[in-house]
Structure formats: C-alpha cells, structure tokens
C-alpha positions in Angstrom: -17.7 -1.0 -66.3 -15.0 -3.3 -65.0 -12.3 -1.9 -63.3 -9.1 -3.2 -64.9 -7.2 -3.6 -61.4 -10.3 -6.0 -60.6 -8.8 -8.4 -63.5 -7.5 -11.6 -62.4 -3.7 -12.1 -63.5 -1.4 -15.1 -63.7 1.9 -14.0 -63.3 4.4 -16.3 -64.1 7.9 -16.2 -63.3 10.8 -18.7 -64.4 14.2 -17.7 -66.1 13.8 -20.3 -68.9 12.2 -17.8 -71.3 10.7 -21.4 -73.1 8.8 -22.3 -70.2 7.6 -18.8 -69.7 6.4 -18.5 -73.7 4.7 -21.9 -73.2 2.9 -21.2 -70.4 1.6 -18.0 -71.3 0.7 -19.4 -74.4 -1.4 -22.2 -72.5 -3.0 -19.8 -70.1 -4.3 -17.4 -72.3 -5.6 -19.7 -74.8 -7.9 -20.8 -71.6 -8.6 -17.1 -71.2 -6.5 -15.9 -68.3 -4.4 -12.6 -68.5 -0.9 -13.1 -68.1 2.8 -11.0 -67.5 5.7 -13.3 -67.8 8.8 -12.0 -65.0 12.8 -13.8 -66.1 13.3 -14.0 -62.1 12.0 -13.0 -58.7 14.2 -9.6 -58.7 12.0 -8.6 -61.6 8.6 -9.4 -60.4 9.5 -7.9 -57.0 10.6 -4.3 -59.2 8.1 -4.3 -61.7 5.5 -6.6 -60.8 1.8 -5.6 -60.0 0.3 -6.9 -57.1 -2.7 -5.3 -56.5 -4.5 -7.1 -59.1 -6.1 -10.6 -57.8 -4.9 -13.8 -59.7 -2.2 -15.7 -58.8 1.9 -16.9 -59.1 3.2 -19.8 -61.6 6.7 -19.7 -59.4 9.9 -21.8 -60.8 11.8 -22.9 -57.3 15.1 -22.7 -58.5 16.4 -19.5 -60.6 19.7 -17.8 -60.8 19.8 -15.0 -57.8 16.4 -15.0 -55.7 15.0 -18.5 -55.6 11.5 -18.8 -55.7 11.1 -20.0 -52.1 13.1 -16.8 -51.0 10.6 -14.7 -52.9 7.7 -16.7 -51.2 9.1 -15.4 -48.0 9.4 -11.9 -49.5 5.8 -11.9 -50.7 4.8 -12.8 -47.0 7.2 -10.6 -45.2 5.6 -7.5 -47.5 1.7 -8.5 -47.2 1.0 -9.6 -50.9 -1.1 -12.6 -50.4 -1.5 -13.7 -53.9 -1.3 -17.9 -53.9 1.3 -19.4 -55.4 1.7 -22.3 -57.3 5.9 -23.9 -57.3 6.5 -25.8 -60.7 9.7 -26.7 -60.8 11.6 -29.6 -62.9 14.0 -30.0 -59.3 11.6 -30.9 -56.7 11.4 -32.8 -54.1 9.6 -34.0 -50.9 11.3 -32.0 -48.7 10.7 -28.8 -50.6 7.0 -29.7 -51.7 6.3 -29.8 -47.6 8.1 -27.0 -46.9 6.4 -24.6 -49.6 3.3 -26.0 -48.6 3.7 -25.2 -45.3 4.7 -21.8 -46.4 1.2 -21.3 -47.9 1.6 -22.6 -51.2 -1.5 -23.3 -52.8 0.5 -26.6 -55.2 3.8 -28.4 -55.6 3.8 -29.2 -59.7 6.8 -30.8 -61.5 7.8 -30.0 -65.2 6.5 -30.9 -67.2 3.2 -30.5 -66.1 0.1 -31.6 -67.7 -1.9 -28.7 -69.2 -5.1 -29.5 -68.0 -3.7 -29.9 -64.8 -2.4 -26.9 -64.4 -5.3 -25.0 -66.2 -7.1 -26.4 -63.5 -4.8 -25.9 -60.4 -4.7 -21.8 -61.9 -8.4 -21.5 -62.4 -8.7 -22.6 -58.5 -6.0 -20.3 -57.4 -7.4 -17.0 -59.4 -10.9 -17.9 -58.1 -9.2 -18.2 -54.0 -8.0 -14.8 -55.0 -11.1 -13.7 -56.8 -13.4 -14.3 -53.5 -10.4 -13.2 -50.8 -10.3 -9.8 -52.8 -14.4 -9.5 -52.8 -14.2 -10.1 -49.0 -11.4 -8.0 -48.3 -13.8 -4.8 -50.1 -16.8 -6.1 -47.7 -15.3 -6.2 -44.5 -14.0 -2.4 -45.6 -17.0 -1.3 -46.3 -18.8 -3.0 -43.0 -15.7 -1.2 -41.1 -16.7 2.0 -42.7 -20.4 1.5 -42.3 -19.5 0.9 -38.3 -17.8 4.0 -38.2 -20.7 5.9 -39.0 -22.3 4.6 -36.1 -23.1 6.5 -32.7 -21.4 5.6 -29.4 -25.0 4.7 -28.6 -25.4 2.8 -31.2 -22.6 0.4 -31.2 -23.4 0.1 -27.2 -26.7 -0.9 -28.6 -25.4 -2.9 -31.3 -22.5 -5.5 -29.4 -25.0 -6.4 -26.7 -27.4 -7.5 -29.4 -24.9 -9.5 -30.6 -24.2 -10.7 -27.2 -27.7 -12.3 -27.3 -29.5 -9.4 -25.3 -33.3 -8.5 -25.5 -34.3 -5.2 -26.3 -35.7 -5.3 -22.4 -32.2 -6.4 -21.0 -30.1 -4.0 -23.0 -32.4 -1.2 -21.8 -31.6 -2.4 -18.3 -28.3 -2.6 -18.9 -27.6 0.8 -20.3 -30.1 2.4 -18.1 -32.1 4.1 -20.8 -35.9 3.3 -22.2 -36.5 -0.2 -24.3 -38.4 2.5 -26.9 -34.9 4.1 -27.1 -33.0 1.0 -27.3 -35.6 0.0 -30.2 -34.5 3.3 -31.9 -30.9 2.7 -31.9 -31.1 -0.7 -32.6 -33.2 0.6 -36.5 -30.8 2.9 -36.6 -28.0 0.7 -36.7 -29.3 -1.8 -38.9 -29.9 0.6 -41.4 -26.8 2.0 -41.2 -25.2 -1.8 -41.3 -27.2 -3.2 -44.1 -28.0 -6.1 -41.7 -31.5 -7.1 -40.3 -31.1 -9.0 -37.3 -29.1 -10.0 -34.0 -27.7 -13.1 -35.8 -26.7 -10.4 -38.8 -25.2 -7.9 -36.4 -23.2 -10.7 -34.3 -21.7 -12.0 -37.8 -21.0 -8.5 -39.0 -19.0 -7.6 -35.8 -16.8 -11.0 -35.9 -15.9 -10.0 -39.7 -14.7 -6.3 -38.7 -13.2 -7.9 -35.2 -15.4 -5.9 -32.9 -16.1 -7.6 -29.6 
C-alpha cells in the first residue's frame, strides 16, 4: 500500500485565483495531484512539504514575492524544485532564479504541453531525490550496525586493500579479516570492494 506522503504534488501558488483554477485544472487532467496557495505567506503557513513534487511559483505577488520565498524555501531546507511562471519576466530575473536553483523560467501564458512537460520532469527530480534520500538513510543505519572491527575492515577495502594487506595493517589474521569483511557485506547489502567504496561515498564515510 502507497503511503500518501509518498505522493508527488504540484503546488501551485499565484494570487490571481484564474491562473491558479487553470492550472490546476491542466495539471490534474494530466494526472498530477495538486493544492493551489493565493501567496507565498500561505504556502509557507499551511503548505506541506514533506511530500515530493514540485512548485508552479508566480514571481511577483502582493507581500512575499516568489523569489523571496525561493530564498525562504532554501534558508529552511525544503528542496522541492521550482518552476517561476510569471507574465513580468525578464532576463535579469530568469538568471537570477536560475542561479538560485530554479529548475525553469516560464512566461504567461505558457503553453500547456509545455508546462505539462517541464512539471512531469520536476516531480520525477523530486521523485528520485526522495528515493535516494530513504537509501542513503537506510545505508547510514545499516553502517551503524556495524562493529568497530568491521568498519576498520570495511574503509580499507574500499581503499583498495587485499584481504592480506588489511591483515597486516590491523595486525590481526587474513582468516579474521575474511570474517569481518562477510560480516559487513551482509550487514551492507553490498557484495564487493567496488560496492563497499560506493556505499561509503553516499553516507560520507572516509
């Protein structure tokens, strides 16, 4: 069973309540959930942002702009990408949001299967950044369970080390070294040096 908070949604936030009907409309006819916000104040008090998906982000609305609440997102750790449509655009704001991590710069009106397409890429970035969020947790945790032993064993194999040389270097018997190193690999889901090296750059073990 599908968790619900592993749904993607579109939020989409622009005080013309037009635009917001529209798009909605669009979006959910090409089968994406959606929750419509009149400004940034409101997504940023009643939004959810746990859920993957993305942000359809008017530039320009009364109060918060929508580049101030791209700075807000950032400064508060919610990675969601963000797509600016705006019907005041311009060159020097398209670079500038992209720069900020924008994921696309679009300008009212903007074609439907354009922008179908430009959320469909978005959701699925968020899709596979959530999915490899959850993995490198659950490598983390899977490290944890590891012996001192083990992850001595474990970082010199993924320094390139033979089962001969790390028994050298640790000062212990290459039968025990074999040991550990099975015993890690089970614990790690992994089956080789080139597995183990990969694993421990994803959890940022050196």
């Amino acid at each position: 069973m599908t968790n619900e908070n592993d749904q993607p949604l579109v939020r989409i936030i622009d005080d013309d309540p037009g635009v917001r009907q529209s798009t909605a409309f669009l979006l959910e006819a090409a089968g994406f959930q959606t929750a419509c916000f009149a400004g940034a104040e409101e997504f940023l008090g009643q939004g959810d942002s746990s859920r993957p998906g993305c942000l359809l982000l008017d530039a320009r609305m009364p109060g918060m702009t929508g580049l101030e609440l791209q700075d807000a997102l950032q400064e508060r750790g919610i990675a969601l990408p963000v797509i600016f449509i705006t019907g005041h655009g311009d060159v020097d704001m398209a670079v500038h949001v992209l720069k900020q991590g924008a994921v696309d710069f679009l300008q009212k009106p903007v074609d439907a299967a354009r922008l179908i397409s430009v959320t469909r890429a978005a959701v699925d970035r968020s899709v596979a950044a959530r999915q490899q969020e959850r993995r490198v947790s659950a490598e983390r945790e899977a490290y944890g369970t590891l012996t001192d032993r083990e992850k001595e064993v474990v970082k010199l194999v993924a320094q390139g080390l033979q089962n001969k040389e790390i028994a050298q270097r640790l000062a212990i018997a290459e039968k025990t070294v074999k040991v550990h190193r099975g015993s890690a690999c089970r614990k790690l889901s992994v089956r080789n040096g080139v597995d183990i090296a990969a694993l421990l750059a994803r959890i940022g073990v050196s």
